[in-house]
C-alpha positions as CSV (number, residue, x, y, z in Angstrom):
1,X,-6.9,34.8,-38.6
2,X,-4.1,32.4,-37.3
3,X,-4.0,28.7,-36.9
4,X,-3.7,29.4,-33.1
5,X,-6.5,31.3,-33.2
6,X,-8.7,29.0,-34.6
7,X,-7.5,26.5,-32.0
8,X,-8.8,29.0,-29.5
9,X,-12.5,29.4,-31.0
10,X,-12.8,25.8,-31.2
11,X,-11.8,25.6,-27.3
12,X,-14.0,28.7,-26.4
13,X,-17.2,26.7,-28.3
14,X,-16.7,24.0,-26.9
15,X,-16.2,25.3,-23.3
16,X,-16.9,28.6,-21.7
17,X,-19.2,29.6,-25.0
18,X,-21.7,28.3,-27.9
19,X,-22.0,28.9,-31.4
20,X,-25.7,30.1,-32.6
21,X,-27.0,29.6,-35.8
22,X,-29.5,31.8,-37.2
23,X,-30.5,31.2,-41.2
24,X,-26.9,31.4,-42.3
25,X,-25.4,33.3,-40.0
26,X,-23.9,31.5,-36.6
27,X,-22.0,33.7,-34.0
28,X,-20.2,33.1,-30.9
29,X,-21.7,33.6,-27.6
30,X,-19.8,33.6,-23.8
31,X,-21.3,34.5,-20.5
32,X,-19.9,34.6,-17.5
33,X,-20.9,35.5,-14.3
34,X,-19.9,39.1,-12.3
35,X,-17.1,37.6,-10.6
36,X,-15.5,36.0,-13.6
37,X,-16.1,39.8,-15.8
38,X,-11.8,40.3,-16.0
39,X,-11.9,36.8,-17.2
40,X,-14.4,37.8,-20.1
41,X,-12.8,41.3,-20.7
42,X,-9.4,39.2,-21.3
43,X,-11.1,36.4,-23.7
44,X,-12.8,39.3,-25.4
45,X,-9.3,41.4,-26.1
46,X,-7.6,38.4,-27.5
47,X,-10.9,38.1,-29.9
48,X,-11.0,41.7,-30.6
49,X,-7.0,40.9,-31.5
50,X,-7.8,38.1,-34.0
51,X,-10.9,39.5,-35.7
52,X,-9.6,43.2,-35.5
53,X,-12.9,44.8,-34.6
54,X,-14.3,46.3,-31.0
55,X,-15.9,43.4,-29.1
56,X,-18.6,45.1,-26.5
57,X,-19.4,43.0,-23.0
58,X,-23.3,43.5,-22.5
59,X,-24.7,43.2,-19.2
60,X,-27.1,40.5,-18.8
61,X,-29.6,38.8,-16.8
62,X,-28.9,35.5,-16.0
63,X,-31.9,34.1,-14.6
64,X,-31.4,36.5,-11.8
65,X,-28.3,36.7,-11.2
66,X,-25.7,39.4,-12.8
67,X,-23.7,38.1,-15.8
68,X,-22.6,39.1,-19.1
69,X,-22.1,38.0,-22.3
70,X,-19.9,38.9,-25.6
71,X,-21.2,37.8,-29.1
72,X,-19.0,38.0,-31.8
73,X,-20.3,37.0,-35.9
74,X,-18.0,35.7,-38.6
75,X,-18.2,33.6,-41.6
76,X,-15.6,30.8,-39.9
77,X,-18.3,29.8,-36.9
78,X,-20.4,28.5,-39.7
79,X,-17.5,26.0,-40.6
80,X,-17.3,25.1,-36.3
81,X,-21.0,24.7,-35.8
82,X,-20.6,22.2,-38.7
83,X,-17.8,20.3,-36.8
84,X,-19.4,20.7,-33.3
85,X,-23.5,20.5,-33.8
């Protein structure tokens, strides 16, 4: 992973996304709303980019209203949930 793209996570926790810890394990969550899905499917390309995997966008309820979410895990959220939480 680059330095730039550690700038990015940082920026996505802190504002369109959280971090969630479970046990050891934290991952990054974003949801956005229908009208903002392009915005989402671009965040999750340039994720997909700096963790080389296949990011899926999941439907989701958003107390009743149609949104959706992309959840990524990796061993460097642990080290921003310490900084942020």
């Amino acid at each position: 992973m680059q330095k730039i793209d550690k700038k990015h996570l940082v920026g996505l926790a802190i504002g369109d996304g959280y971090i969630h810890q479970k046990g050891n394990s934290c991952r990054l969550c974003i949801t956005h709303s229908e009208k903002q899905l392009s915005y989402l499917e671009a965040k999750a390309k340039r994720l997909e980019k700096a963790f080389g995997c296949k990011i899926y966008i999941m439907p989701f309820n958003n107390n009743g209203y149609k949104a959706y979410r992309i959840q990524i895990s990796h061993d460097y959220f642990r080290v921003v949930h310490k900084w942020l939480y």
